[in-house]
LUMLODO-599052 format. One record per residue (C-alpha): chain; y, x, z; residue number from 1; residue in one letter. Coordinates in Angstrom, 2 decimals, m for minus. Each point is the difference from the previous one (the first is absolute). Layout:
LUMLODO-599052
<pt 'A', <Y, X, Z>, NUM, 'A'>
...
//
This chain:
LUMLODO-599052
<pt 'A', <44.80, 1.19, m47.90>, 1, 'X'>
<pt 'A', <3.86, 0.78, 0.32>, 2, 'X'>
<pt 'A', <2.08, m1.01, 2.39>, 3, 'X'>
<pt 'A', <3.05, m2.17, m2.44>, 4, 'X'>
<pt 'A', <3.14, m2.00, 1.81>, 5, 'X'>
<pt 'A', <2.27, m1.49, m1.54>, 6, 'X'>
<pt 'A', <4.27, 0.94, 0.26>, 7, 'X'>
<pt 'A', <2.49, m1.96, m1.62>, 8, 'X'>
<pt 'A', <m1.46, 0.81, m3.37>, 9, 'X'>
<pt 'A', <m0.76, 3.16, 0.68>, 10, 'X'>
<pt 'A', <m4.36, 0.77, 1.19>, 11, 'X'>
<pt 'A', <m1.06, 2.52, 2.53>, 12, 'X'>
<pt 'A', <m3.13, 1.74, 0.03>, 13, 'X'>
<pt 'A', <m1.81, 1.72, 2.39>, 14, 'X'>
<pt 'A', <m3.25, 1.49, m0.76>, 15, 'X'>
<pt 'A', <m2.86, 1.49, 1.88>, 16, 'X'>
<pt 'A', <m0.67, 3.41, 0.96>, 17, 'X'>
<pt 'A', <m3.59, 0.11, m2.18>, 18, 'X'>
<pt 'A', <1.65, m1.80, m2.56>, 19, 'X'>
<pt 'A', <1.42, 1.92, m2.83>, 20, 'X'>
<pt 'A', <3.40, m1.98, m1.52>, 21, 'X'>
<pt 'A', <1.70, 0.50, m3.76>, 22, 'X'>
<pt 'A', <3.08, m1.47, m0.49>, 23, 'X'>
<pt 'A', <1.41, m0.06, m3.40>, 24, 'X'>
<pt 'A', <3.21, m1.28, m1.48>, 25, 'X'>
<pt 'A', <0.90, m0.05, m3.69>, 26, 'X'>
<pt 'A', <m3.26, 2.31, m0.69>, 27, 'X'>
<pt 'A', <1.23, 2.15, 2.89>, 28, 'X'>
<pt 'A', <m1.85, 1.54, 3.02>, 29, 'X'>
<pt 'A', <1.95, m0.93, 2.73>, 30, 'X'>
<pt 'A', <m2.14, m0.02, 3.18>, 31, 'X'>
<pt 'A', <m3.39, 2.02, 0.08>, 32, 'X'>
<pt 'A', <m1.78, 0.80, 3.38>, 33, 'X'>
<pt 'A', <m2.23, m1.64, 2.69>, 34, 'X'>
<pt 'A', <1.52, m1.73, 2.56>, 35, 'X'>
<pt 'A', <3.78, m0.88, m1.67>, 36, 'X'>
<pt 'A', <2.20, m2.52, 1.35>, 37, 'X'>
<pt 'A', <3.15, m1.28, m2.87>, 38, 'X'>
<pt 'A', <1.97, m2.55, m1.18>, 39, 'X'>
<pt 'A', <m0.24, m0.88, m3.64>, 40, 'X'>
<pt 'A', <0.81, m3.13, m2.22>, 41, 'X'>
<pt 'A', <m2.87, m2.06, m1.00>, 42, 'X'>
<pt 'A', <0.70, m0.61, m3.89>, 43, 'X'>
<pt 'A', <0.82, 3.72, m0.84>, 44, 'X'>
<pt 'A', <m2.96, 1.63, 2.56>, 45, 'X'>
<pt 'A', <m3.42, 1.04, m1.53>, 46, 'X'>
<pt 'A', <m2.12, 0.61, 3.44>, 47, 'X'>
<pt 'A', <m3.35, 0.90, 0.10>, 48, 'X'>
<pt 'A', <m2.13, 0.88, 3.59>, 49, 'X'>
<pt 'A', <m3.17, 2.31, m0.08>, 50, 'X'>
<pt 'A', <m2.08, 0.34, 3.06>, 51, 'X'>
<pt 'A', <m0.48, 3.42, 0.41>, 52, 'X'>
<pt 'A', <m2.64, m0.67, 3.14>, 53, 'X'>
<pt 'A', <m3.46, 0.53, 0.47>, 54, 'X'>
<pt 'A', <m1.84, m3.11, m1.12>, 55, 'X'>
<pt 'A', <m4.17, m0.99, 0.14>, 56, 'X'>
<pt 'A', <m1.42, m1.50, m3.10>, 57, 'X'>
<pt 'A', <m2.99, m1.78, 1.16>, 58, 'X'>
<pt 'A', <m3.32, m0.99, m2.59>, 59, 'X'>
<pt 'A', <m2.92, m1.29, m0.86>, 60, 'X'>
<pt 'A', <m1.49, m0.05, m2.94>, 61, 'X'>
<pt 'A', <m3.54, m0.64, m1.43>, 62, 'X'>
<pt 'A', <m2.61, 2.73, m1.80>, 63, 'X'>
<pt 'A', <m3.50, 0.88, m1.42>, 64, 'X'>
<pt 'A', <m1.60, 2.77, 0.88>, 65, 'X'>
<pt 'A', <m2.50, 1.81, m2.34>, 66, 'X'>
<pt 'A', <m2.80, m2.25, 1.49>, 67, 'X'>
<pt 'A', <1.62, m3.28, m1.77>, 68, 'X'>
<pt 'A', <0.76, m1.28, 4.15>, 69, 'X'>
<pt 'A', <3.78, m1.07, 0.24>, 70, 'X'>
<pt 'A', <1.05, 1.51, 2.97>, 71, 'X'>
<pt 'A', <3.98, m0.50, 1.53>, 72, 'X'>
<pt 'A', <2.58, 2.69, 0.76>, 73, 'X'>
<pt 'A', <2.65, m0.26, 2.79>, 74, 'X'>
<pt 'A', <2.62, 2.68, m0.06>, 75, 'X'>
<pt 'A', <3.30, 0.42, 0.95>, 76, 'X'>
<pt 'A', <2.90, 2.14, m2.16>, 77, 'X'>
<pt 'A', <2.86, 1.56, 1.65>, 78, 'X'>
<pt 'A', <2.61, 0.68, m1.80>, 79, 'X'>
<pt 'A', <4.44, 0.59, m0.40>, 80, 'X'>
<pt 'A', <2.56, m0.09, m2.68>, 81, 'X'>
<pt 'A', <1.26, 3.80, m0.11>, 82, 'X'>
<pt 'A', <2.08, m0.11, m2.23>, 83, 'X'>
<pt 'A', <1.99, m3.67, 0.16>, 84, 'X'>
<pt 'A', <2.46, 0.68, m3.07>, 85, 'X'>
<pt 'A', <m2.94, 0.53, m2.60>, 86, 'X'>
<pt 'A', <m1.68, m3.00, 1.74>, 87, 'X'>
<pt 'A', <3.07, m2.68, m0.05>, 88, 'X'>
<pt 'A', <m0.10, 1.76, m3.97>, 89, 'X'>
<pt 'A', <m3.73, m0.93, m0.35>, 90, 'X'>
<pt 'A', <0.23, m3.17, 2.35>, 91, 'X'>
<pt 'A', <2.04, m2.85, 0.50>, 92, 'X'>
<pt 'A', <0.88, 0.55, 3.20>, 93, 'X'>
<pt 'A', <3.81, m2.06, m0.19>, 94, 'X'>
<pt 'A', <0.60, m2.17, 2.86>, 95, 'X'>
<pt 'A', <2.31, m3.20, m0.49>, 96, 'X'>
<pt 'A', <4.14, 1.14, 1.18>, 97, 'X'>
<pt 'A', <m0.03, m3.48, 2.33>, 98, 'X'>
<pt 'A', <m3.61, m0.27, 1.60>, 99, 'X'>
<pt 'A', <m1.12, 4.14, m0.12>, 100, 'X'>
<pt 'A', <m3.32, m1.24, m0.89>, 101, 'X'>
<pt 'A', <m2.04, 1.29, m3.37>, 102, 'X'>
<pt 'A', <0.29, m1.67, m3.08>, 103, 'X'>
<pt 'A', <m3.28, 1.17, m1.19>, 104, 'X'>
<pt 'A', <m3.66, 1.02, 1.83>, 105, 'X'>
<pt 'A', <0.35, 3.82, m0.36>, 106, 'X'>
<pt 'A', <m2.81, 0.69, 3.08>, 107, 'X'>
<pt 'A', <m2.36, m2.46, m2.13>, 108, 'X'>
<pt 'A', <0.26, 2.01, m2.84>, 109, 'X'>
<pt 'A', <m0.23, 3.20, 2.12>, 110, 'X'>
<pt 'A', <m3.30, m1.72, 1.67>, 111, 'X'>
<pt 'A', <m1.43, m0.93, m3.14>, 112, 'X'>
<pt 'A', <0.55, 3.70, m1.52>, 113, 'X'>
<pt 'A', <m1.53, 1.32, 2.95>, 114, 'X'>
<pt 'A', <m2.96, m2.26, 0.59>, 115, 'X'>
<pt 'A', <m1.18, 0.02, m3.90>, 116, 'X'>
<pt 'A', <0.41, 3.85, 0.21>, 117, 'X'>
<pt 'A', <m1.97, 0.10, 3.31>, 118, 'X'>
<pt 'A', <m2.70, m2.77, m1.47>, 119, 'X'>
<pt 'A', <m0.27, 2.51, m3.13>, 120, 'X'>
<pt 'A', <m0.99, 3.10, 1.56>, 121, 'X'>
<pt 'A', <m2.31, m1.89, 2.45>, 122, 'X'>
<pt 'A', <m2.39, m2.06, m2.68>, 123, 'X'>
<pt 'A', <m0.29, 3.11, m1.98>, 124, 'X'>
<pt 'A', <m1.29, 1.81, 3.11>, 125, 'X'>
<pt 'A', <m2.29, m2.95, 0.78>, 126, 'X'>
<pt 'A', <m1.05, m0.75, m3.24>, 127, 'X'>
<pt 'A', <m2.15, 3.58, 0.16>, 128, 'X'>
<pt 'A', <m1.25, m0.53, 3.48>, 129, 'X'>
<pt 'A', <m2.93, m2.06, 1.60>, 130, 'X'>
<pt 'A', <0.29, m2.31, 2.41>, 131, 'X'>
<pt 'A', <m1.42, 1.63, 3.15>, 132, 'X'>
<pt 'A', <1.95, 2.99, m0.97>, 133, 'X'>
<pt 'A', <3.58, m2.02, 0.02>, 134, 'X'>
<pt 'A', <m0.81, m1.43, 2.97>, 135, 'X'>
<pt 'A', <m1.27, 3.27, 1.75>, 136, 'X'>
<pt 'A', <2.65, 2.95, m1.80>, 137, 'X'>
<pt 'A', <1.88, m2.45, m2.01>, 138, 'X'>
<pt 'A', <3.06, m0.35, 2.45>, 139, 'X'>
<pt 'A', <1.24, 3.56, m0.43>, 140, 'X'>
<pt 'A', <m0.72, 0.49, m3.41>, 141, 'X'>
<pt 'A', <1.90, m3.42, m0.80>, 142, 'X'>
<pt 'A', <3.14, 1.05, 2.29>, 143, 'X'>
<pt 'A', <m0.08, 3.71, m1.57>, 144, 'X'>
<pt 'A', <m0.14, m1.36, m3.68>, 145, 'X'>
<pt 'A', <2.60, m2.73, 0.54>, 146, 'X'>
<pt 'A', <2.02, 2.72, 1.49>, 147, 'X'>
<pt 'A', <m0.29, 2.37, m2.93>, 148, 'X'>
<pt 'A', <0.45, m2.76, m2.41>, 149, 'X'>
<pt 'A', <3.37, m0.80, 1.64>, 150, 'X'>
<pt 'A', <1.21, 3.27, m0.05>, 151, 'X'>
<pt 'A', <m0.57, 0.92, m3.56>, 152, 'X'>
<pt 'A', <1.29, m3.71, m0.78>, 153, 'X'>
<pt 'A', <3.11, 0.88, m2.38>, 154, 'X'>
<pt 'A', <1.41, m3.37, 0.58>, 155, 'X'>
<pt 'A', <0.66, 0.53, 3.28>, 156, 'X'>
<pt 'A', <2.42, 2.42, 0.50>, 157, 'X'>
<pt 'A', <1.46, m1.22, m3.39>, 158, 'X'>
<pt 'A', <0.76, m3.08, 1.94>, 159, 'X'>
<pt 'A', <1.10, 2.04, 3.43>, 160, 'X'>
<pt 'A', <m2.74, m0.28, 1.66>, 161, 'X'>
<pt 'A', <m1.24, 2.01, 2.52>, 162, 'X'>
<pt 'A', <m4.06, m0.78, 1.55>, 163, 'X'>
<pt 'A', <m0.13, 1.21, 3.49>, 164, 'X'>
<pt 'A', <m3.77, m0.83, 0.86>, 165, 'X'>
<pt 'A', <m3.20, m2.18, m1.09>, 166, 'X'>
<pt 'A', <m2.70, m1.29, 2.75>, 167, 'X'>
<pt 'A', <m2.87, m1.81, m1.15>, 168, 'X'>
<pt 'A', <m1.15, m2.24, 2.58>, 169, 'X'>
<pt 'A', <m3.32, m1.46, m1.01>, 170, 'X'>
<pt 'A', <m2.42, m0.44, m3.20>, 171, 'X'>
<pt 'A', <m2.37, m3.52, 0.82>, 172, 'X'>
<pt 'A', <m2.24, m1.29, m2.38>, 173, 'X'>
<pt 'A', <m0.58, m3.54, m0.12>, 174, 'X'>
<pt 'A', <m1.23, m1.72, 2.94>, 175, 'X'>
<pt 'A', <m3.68, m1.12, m1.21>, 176, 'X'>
<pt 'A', <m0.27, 3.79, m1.15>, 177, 'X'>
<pt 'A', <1.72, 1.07, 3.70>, 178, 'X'>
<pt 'A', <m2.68, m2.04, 1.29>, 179, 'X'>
<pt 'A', <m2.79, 1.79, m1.87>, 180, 'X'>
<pt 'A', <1.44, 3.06, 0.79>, 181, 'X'>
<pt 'A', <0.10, m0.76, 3.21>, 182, 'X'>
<pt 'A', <m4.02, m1.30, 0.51>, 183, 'X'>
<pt 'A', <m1.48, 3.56, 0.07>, 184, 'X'>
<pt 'A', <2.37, 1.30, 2.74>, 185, 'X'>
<pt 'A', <m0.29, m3.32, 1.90>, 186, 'X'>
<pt 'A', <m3.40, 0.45, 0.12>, 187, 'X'>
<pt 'A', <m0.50, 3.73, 0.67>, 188, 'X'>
<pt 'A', <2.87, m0.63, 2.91>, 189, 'X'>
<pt 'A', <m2.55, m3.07, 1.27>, 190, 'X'>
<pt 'A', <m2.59, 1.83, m0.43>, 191, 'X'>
<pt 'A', <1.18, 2.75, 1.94>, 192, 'X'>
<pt 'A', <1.62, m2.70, 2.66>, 193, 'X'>
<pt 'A', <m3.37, m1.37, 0.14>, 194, 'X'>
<pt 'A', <m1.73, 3.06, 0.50>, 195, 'X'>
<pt 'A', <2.86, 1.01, 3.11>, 196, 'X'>
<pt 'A', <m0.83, m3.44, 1.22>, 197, 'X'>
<pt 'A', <m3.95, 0.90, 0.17>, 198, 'X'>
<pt 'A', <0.39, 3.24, 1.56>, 199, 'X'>
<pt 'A', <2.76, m1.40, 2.54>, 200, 'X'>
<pt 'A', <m2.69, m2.73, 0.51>, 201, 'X'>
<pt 'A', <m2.67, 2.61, 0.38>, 202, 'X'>
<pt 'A', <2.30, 2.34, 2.05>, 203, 'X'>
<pt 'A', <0.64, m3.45, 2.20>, 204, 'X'>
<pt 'A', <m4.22, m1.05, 0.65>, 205, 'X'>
<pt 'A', <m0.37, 4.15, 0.62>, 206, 'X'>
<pt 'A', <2.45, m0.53, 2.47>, 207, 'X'>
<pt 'A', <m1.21, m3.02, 1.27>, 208, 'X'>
<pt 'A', <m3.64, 1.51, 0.22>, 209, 'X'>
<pt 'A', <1.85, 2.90, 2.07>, 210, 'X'>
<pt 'A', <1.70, m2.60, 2.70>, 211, 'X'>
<pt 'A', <m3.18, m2.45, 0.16>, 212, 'X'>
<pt 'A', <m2.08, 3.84, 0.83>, 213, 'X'>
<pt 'A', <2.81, 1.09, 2.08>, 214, 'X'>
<pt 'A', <m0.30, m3.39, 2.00>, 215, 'X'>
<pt 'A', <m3.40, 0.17, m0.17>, 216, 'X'>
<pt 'A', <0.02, 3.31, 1.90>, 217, 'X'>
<pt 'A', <2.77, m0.27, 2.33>, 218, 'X'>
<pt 'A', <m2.21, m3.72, 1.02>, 219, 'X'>
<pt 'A', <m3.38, 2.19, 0.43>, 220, 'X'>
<pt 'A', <1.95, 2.42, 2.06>, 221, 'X'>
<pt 'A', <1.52, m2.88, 2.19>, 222, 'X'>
<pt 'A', <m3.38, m1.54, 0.71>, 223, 'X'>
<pt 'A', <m1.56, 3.44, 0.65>, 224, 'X'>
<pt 'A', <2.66, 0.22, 2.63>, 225, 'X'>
<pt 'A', <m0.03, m3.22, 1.06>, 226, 'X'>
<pt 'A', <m3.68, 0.48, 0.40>, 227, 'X'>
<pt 'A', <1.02, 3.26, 1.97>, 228, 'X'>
<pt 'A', <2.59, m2.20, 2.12>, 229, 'X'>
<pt 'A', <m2.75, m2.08, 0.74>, 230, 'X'>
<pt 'A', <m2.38, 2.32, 1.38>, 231, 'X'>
<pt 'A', <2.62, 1.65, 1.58>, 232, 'X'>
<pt 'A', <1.03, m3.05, 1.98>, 233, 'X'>
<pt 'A', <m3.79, m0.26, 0.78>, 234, 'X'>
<pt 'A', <m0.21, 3.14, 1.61>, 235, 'X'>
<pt 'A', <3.06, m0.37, 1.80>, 236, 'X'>
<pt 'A', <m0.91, m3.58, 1.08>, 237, 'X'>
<pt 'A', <m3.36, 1.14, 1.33>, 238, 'X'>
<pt 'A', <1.41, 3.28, 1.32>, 239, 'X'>
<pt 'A', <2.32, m2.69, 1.89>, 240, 'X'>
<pt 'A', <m2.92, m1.73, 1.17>, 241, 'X'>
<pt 'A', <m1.92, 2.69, 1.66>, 242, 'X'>
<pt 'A', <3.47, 0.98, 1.60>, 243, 'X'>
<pt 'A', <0.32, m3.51, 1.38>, 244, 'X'>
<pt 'A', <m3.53, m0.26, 0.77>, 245, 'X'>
<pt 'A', <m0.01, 3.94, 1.63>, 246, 'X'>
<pt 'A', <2.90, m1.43, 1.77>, 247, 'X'>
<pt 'A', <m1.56, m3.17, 0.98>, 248, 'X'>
<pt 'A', <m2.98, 1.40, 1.28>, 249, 'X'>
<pt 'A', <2.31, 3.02, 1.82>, 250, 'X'>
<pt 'A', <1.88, m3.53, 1.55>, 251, 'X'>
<pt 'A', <m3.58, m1.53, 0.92>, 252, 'X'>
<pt 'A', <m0.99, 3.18, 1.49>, 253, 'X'>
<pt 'A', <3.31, 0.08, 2.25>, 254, 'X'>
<pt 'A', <0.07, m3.42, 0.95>, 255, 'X'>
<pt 'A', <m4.09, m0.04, 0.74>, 256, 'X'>
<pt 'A', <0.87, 3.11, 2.36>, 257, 'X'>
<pt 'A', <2.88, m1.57, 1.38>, 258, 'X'>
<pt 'A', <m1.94, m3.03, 0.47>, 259, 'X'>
<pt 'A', <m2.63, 2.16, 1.51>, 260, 'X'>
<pt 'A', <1.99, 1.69, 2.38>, 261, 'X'>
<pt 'A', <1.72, m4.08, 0.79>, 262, 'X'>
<pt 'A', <m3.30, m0.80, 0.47>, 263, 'X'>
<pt 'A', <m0.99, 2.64, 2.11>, 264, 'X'>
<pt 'A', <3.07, m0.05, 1.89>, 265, 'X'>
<pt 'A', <m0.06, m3.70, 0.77>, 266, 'X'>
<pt 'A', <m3.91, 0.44, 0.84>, 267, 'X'>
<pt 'A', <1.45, 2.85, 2.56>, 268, 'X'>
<pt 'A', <2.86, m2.00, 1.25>, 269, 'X'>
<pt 'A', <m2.80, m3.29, 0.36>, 270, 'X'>
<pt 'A', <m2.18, 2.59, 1.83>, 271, 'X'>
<pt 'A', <2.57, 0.89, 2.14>, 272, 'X'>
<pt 'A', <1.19, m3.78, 0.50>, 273, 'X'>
<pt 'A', <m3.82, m1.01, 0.83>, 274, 'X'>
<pt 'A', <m0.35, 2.36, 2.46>, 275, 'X'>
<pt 'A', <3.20, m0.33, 1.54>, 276, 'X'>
<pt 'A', <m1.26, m3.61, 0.37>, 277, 'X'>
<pt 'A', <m2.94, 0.51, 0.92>, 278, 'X'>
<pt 'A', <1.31, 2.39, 2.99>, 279, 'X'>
<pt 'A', <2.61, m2.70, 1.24>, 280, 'X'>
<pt 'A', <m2.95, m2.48, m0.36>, 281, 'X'>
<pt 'A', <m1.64, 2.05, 2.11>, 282, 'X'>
<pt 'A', <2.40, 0.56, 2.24>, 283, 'X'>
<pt 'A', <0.94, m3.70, 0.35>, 284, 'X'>
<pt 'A', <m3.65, m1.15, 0.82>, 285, 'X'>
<pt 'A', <0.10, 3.31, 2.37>, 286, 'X'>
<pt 'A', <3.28, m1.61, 1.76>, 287, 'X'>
<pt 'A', <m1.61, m3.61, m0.26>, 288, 'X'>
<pt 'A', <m3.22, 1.16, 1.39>, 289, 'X'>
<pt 'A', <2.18, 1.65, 3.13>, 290, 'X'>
<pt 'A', <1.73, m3.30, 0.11>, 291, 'X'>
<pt 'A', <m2.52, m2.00, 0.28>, 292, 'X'>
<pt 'A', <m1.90, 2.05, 2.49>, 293, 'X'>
<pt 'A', <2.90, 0.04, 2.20>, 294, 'X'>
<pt 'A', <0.30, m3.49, m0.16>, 295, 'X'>
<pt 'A', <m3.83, m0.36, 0.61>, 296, 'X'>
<pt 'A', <0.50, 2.50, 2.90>, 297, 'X'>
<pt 'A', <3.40, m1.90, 1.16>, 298, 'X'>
<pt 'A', <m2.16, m3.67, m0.19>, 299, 'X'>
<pt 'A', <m3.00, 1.39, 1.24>, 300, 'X'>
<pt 'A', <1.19, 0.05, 3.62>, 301, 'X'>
<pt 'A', <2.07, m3.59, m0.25>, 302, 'X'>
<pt 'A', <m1.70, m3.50, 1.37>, 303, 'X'>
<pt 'A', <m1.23, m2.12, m2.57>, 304, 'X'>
<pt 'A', <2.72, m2.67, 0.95>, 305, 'X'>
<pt 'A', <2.54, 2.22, m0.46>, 306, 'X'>
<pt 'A', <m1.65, 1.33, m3.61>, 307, 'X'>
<pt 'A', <m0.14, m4.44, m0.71>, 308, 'X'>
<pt 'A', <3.72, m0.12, 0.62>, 309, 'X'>
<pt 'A', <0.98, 3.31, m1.93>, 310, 'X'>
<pt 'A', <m2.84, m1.80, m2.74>, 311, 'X'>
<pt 'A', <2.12, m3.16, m0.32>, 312, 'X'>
<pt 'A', <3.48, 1.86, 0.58>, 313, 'X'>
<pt 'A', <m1.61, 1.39, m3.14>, 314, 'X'>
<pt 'A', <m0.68, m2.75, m2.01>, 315, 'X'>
<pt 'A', <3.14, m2.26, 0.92>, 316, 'X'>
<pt 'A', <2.10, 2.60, m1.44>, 317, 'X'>
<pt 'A', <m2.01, 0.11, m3.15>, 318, 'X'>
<pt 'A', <m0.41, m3.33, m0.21>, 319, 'X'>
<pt 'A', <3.01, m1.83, m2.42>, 320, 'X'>
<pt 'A', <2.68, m2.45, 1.87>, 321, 'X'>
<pt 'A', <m1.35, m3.55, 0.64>, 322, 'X'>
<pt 'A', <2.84, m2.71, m0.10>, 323, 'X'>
<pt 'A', <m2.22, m2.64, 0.89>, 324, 'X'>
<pt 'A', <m3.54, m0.89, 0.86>, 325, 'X'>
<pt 'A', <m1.95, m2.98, m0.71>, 326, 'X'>
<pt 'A', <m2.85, m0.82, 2.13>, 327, 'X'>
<pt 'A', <m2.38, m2.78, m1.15>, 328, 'X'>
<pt 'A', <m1.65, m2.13, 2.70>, 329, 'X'>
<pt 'A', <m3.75, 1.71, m1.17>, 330, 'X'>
<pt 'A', <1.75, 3.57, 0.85>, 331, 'X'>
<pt 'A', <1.46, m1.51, 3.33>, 332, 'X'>
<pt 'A', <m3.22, m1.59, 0.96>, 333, 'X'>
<pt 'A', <m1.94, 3.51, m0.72>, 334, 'X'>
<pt 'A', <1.95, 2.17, 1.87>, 335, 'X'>
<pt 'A', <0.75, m2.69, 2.96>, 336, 'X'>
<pt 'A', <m4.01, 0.38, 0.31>, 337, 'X'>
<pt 'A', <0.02, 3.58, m0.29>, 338, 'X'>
<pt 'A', <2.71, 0.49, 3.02>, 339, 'X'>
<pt 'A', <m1.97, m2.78, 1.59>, 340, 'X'>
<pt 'A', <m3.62, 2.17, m0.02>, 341, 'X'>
<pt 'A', <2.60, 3.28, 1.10>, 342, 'X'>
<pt 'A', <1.40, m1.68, 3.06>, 343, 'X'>
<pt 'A', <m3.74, m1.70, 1.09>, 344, 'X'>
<pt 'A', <m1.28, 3.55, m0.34>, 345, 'X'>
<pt 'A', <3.03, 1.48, 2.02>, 346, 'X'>
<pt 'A', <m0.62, m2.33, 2.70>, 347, 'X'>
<pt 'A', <m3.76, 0.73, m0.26>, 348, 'X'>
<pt 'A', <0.58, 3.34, 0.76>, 349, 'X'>
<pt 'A', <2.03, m0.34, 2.61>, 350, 'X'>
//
């Protein structure tokens, strides 16, 4: 749309670069080019603005292929004005002198020459063609047959127009026959999803059977050496044992000796003791003897008053110390009669 402000009477316009502006006065060409920028008066100026850009013509439309299945066709036109003077001829493309914006729908009728054109060339290719072959090849033979039907269109570049490509994006049937379509594949991909899962499955109890052996083994090898440990400990413990007990009896066999040779020694020493006794014994009762027989030879030639008085010399020193003495008139009366039968005698025998 043009750019239009407004001067004291007087309009200015300033158009786009990819838009193509005539500007006629009185029947005459005044301004012709993309991209103009002019002042003009609004009841005297005939303008008209052509894009001249690049523009995408999208559609869908409905067809039925040789099968009787109605099947629907996306595609996409591209397309330009080349040559804007025969199209602003053809087309009403006059914009208003105070708004710049199109009195008419020029790119409607543009889109509706393109898409019946397009829609043409498409059902007649369809029209001879089976289902499963549109929807397998019937992309490229659409897009190559719309294209060559839009070429060889005479309308088109009677009008100015210029088509730059055609893509055809997709050709669906309806969705119950999508669906039937759809059933075999569906069930060859379970099938064959199935069939991964029963091999992974098998793949998984193979494996599986492979740990449960492997464990199997590695717990038969761990009781065969446990089994091993265990008579390996025995042997050790009862190599241990006759060590202690060869060293026990080797101990024994000292201490029995050194006991022995205790023994022996202390029977010696005893021996020794004994004897030594037994001399000094003997030597004692030999000094004793010599003793006594000097005493016997010193008393022998003493009076036997003098050997009384040595006698009770004798006993009063043995005898304990007497702190008193109680005589009882029986005792006095005895030994008054015994000195009385000593003096009668003494007298006698004087």
């Amino acid at each position: 749309m043009a750019d239009i402000t407004r001067r004291l009477g007087w309009r200015h316009l300033r158009g786009a670069p990819t838009a193509h502006i005539r500007h006629h006065r009185s029947g005459k060409l005044l301004h012709d080019g993309p991209g103009l920028s002019f002042w003009f008066r609004a009841l005297t100026a005939a303008l008209s603005e052509v894009p001249v850009d690049d523009r995408e013509l999208a559609m869908t439309f409905h067809a039925r292929t040789s099968d009787f299945q109605d099947v629907a066709v996306q595609a996409t036109v591209t397309y330009r004005i080349s040559d804007p003077a025969l199209a602003s001829a053809r087309l009403d493309f006059s914009v208003d002198p105070d708004t710049g914006v199109w009195r008419g729908s020029p790119l409607e009728q543009l889109g509706t020459l393109l898409t019946e054109t397009a829609q043409q060339h498409a059902l007649a290719v369809l029209a001879r063609t089976p289902l499963a072959s549109a929807l397998v090849d019937g992309v490229t033979a659409v897009r190559e047959r719309i294209a060559e039907g839009l070429g060889a269109e005479p309308r088109l570049p009677a009008t100015g127009i210029e088509v730059v490509a055609v893509r055809v994006m997709a050709i669906r049937p309806e969705p119950e026959v999508e669906r039937a379509l759809r059933t075999p594949a569906r069930e060859q991909i379970q099938q064959e999803a199935d069939k991964a899962t029963y091999e992974r499955r098998a793949v998984a109890v193979e494996r599986e059977r492979a740990i449960a052996e492997n464990e199997l083994h590695s717990q038969i090898e761990l009781a065969r050496r446990e089994e091993q440990l265990v008579d390996q400990r025995g042997t050790n413990a009862r190599r241990e044992a006759e060590e202690h007990a060869a060293a026990d009896g080797v101990r024994a066999e000292a201490e029995a000796t050194r006991t022995v040779r205790l023994a022996d020694a202390e029977a010696a020493r005893s021996v020794r003791l004994a004897r030594a006794e037994a001399e000094g014994a003997r030597e004692v009762g030999d000094a004793r003897a010599h003793a006594q027989a000097a005493w016997l030879r010193v008393h022998s030639d003493v009076d036997v008053a003098t050997l009384h008085a040595l006698t009770g010399t004798r006993l009063a020193e043995n005898l304990p110390n007497i702190d008193s003495v109680t005589i009882s008139p029986d005792v006095l009366t005895g030994l008054l009669s015994r000195l009385g039968a000593g003096a009668g005698g003494d007298e006698v025998g004087a």
